[in-house]
FIPA-276030 format. One record per residue (C-alpha): residue in one letter; x, y, z. Coordinates in steps of 0.05 Angstrom, whole numbers, plus 5000, padded with zeros to 4 digits. Layout:
% FIPA-276030
aXYZ...
This chain:
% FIPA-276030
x769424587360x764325107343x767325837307x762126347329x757426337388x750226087372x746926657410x751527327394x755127107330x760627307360x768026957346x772127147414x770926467443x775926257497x777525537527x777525527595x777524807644x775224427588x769524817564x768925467510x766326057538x764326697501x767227257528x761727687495x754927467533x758726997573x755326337548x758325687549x757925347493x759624587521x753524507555x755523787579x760923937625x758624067698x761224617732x761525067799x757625667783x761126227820x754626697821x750026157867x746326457919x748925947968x756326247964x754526967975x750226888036x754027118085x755227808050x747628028054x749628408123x753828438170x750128058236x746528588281x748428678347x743728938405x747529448433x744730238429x749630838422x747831518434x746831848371x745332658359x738632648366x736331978381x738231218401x740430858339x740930088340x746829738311x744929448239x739330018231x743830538202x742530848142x749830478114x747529718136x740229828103x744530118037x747729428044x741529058053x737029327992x743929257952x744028567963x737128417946x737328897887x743428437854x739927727881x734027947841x738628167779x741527557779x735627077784x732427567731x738527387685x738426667696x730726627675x732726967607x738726437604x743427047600x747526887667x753527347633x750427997629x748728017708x755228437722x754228937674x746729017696x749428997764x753429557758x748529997716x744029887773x747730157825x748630677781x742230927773x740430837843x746131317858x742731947820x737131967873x731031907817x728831317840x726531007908x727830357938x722029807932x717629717870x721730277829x727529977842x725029217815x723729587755x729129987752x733229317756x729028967697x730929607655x737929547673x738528797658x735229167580x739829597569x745529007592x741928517529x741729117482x748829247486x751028537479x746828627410x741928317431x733128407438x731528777504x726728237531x721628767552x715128337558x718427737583x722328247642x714928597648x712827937661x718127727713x718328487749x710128367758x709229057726x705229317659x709529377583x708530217589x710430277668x717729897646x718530277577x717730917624x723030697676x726930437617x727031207588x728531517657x734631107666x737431137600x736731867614x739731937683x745631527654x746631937598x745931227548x744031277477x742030537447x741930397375x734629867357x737429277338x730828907338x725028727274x719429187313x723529817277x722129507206x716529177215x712829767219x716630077167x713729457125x707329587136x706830297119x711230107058x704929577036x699629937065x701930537013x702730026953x696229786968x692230476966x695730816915x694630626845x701530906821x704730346857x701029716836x706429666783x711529376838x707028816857x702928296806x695628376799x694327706836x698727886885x694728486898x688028186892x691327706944x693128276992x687528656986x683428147013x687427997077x686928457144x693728827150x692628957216x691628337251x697428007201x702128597241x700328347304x702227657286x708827887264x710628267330x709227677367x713127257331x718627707326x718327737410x717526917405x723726897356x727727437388x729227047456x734326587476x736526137414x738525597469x730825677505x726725617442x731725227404x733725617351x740625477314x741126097273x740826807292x738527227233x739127967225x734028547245x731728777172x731828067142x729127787199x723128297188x721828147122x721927347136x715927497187x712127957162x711127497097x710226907147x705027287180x702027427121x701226767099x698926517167x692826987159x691026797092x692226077117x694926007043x702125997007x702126696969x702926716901x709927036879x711927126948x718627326912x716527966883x714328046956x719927906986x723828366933x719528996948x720528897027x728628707022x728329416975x724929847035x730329557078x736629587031x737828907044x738828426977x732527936956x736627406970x738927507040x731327567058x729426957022x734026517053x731226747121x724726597104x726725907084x731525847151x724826007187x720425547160x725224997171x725225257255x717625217250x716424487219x721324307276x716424607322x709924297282x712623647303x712523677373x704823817373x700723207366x695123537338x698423917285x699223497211x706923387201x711823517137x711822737112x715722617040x713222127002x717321506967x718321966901x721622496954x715722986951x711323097009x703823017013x702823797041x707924317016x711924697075x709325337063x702925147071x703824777130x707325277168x702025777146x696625307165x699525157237x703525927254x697826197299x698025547348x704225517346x705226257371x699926147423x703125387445x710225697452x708726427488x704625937541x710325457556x715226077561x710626487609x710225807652x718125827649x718626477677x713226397731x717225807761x723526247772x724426527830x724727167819x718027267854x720327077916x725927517914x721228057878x716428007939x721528137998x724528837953x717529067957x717228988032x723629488030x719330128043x713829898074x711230408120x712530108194x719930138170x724730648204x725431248160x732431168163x732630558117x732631018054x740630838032x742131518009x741732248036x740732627997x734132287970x729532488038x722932647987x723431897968x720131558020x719530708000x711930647997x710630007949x706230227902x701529687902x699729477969x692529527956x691630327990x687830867945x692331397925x691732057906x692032227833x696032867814x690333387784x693933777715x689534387712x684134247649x687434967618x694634557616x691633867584x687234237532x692834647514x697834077504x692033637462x691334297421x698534347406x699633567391x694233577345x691034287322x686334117275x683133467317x683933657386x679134037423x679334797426x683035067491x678335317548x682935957552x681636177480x674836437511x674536907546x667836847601x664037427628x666037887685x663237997740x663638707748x658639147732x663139637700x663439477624x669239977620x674139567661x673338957622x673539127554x674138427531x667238267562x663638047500x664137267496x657036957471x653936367491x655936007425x662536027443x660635697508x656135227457x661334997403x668335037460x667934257447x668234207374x675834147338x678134707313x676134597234x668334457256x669435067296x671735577240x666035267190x660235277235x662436007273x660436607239x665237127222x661437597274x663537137336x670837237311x670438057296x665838147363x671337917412x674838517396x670739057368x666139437425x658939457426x655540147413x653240007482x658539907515x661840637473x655841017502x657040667569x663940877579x661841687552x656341677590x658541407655x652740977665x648540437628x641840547659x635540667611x635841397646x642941517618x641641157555x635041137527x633040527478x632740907412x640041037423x641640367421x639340257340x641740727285x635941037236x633140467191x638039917227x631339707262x627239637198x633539297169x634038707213x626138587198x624038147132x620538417083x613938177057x617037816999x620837417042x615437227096x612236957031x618836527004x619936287074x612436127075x612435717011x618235317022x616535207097x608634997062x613334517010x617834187059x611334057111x614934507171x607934937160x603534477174x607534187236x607234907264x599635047243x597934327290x602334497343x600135147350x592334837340x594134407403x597234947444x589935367433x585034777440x581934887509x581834377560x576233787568x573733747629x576133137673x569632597670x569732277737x568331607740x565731597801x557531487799x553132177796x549232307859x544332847877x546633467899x543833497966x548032827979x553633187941x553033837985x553833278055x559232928036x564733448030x568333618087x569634358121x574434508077x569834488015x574033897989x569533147967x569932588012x572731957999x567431447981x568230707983x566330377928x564229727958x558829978001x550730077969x550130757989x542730767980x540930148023x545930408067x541131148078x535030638080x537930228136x541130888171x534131248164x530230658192x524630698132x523030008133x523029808217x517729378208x521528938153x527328848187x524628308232x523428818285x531428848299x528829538346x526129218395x530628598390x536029118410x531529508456x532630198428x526330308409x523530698471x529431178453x527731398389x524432098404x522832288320x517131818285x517731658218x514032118194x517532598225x524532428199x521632458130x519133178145x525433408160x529333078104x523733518051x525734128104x532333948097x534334008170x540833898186x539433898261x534333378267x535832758305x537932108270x536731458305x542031038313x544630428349x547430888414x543531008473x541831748492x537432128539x536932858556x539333208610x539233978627x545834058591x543633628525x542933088488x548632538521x550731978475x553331408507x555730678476x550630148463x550029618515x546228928518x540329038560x540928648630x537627988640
């Protein structure tokens, strides 16, 4: 008969019907003995509510429908609320704790902070936490993020609200506390030459060379891996937080040097010291751990096993088979332990507590009173919502005062122009534009780069704005420029001719001279006329073909415009196969040749031009009608 429980170390066992039970966690420790379980689903059906009866009373204000009250939906989400506690428990193999998470529950769903649906899932998942830390145990919180279909931060959040609301203070009983502890402890050795002295040179030279950071991440997820249920990953030994730590972090250094580390004692020593734990004690964890993970190794085919040979030595020491194989293993296990959960049915139980508040629901069916501003909405049924807008003033402020010397500059430290026209009633109405230049830059870029003028200007007046508020006015008739400038400040603000000439010959050294000499040259060169590619023509023809408004008409390119005026002009009738009198227009062409060419050298505009329209005269005019075939 076991002394202790395997999975709380704890020694109140009792025997009860055959079987020991710990009356810690509530485990039972003879697995092989069937029994009745008293917390089935099957045996508390009929107390999910009482059976609804159609018959209305008259109420206050309205009709009311028996099993619609405000005390049978209390009932209802109660019910579901504890179902899904309980099938939450049984996934993490902790069936004991679901009375004590029960009852924190209901507790927390009595202040009023938190609504029924979604919140409360999660409020139930943080409930069932708090339940596993105070057995002593790891709170779960990925594997109950997991099963509550919510992110890691959105849990930790709820998990902070209810420990508050309840008033509970929890002492961290798991690795993640040292671990990072460890690795500020090495990450110090490491860049500090004062401590090499605690760690051998090849040790160092060993370190040095590995990433830190991704060796940390392999320790928190083993740590998660090894802090579940001994009796779901089949672990016999429960080891303590700080040696527990120490065992994987050195693991998970190993496992990313794929390599057994040299004196891994004087390791272990300077990590059991950070944690005032003895060398020993964290040595024989690391040893109990590698034992658990060859187990592991041999259920993967793939993986080369711990094999002795006949003289009782194996072919491949441990340690560097378990550092070879750590990373798959990690992976292999968290996949078979997220498939575990899935198949639970907590989802199904999940899915009908987010239907609680769903908004075709009678507003009624919020169980308590005094919580009217928490309407049931499930928060992620696929509708936009509004985010809440924190005025830019409030956030700036709050990054300035988490981290003053990194964090931007708050908006309200400057102080923007007024509107006014009256200098006198804002006296603080002297903020430059390089303020409004450098507001982005932290606050040590801003006091290095800011002259101390910006700084002194904010508060000291401007001679302006002293003559201003004497004068009444600010007009150049009240105040004349030379007022503005005290005797010689003018001819103190200019450079001397000494100066133009050092500025000159370092500006003629560096080559910023000569840049400014050819952009200036290019800024002066006049413009080159536009060459058009279009084909000169004579003027004449130039002066024709623009339009009324003075502006070039638009010439096709794919037309000869010269035989084009030949054929137009009719030079040649005789050569073109007499086409004239094949159209029978001849008889109505009233100007000769030799005419037309008179008035081209006259350069008539309103001579006649034959062309393939018919046209006679009348009293009126010349009338221009369509060509038509002559008649047979």
């Amino acid at each position: 008969m076991l002394d202790s429980c395997p999975q709380c170390t704890s020694g109140n066992l009792t025997s009860l019907d055959g079987a020991s039970v710990c009356t810690d966690c509530g485990a039972v420790l003879d697995i092989g003995i069937s029994f009745i379980d008293a917390d089935s689903s099957s045996q508390n059906v009929q107390v999910q509510h009482e059976p609804s009866v159609l018959k209305s009373f008259r109420g206050t204000s309205n009709w009311n429908l028996a099993g619609q009250s405000k005390e049978a939906s209390q009932r209802r989400n109660t019910y579901l609320i504890d179902e899904f506690i309980k099938s939450l428990a049984h996934a993490l193999h902790v069936p004991g704790l679901t009375l004590r998470a029960t009852t924190l529950c209901g507790q927390a769903m009595a202040t009023g902070q938190f609504r029924w649906g979604t919140k409360a899932k999660m409020v139930a998942g943080a409930c069932l936490s708090i339940a596993l830390r105070e057995s002593q145990r790891p709170d779960s919180l990925p594997d109950i993020a997991i099963l509550v279909e919510q992110g890691l931060p959105n849990l930790k959040r709820v998990l902070a609200s209810v420990l508050s609301a309840l008033g509970i203070s929890l002492i961290p009983i798991e690795p993640h506390q040292h671990l990072s502890t460890l690795q500020s402890h090495l990450l110090s050795i490491l860049g500090d030459s004062s401590h090499h002295a605690e760690l051998p040179p090849s040790l160092l030279s060993e370190l040095k060379a590995l990433n830190i950071r991704s060796a940390m991440e392999t320790a928190r997820t083993l740590s998660d891996l090894l802090n579940r249920s001994p009796a779901s990953e089949g672990l016999t030994v429960r080891h303590p937080s700080a040696p527990t730590a120490c065992a994987v972090f050195i693991l998970s250094i190993e496992a990313e040097a794929r390599a057994a580390l040299s004196n891994v004692t004087e390791l272990a020593a300077c990590f059991a010291g950070r944690c005032h734990i003895g060398k020993g004690i964290a040595l024989r964890c690391y040893k109990s751990m590698q034992d658990e993970l060859v187990q592991w190794i041999e259920e993967l085919n793939w993986l080369d096993t711990y094999e002795k040979s006949g003289r009782g030595r194996a072919k491949v020491a441990k340690r560097l088979l378990v550092a070879r194989a750590l990373k798959d293993l990690i992976s292999w296990k968290d996949d078979i332990w997220k498939k575990k959960l899935k198949a639970s049915n907590c989802f199904s139980v999940g899915a009908e507590i987010d239907r609680l508040g769903e908004p075709n629901a009678v507003e009624d069916d919020v169980p308590l009173s005094t919580v009217s501003t928490f309407s049931a909405v499930p928060e992620d049924d696929g509708r936009s919502r509004k985010r809440r807008r924190v005025h830019r003033a409030i956030g700036d402020a709050a990054h300035f005062l988490a981290d003053p010397l990194t964090g931007p500059i708050p908006s309200s430290s400057f102080h923007s122009t007024s509107t006014t026209n009256n200098p006198a009633s804002s006296p603080r109405n002297v903020s430059t534009s390089y303020d409004i230049t450098h507001h982005h830059l932290s606050l040590v870029q801003y006091l290095l780069v800011t002259p101390a003028q910006v700084h002194t200007v904010k508060t000291v007046p401007s001679r302006l704005q002293l003559l201003a508020v004497t004068r009444g006015g600010s007009g150049p008739e009240t105040i004349p420029d030379e007022e503005l400038l005290a005797d010689g400040e003018w001819e103190a603000m200019q450079r001397s001719s000494s100066e133009i000439e050092e500025i000159l010959n370092k500006w003629r050294i560096d080559g910023t001279l000569e840049s400014i000499e050819k952009a200036q040259s290019q800024v002066d060169k006049p413009e080159r006329p536009i060459k058009s590619k279009k084909r000169k023509i004579k003027d004449g023809s130039e002066e024709g073909d623009r339009d009324g408004d003075g502006r070039r008409r638009k010439m096709s390119k794919r037309i000869n415009l010269d035989a084009f005026k030949v054929f137009m002009n009719n030079e040649e009738s005789e050569e073109f196969l007499g086409i004239d009198s094949a159209l029978g227009i001849e008889d109505y062409s009233d100007v000769s040749d030799d005419d037309h060419h008179d008035s081209d050298d006259n350069s008539d505009a309103d001579a006649p031009r034959p062309s393939f329209a018919t046209s006679w005269d009348t009293g009126d005019g010349d009338v221009i009608d369509e060509w038509r075939p002559c008649s047979p």
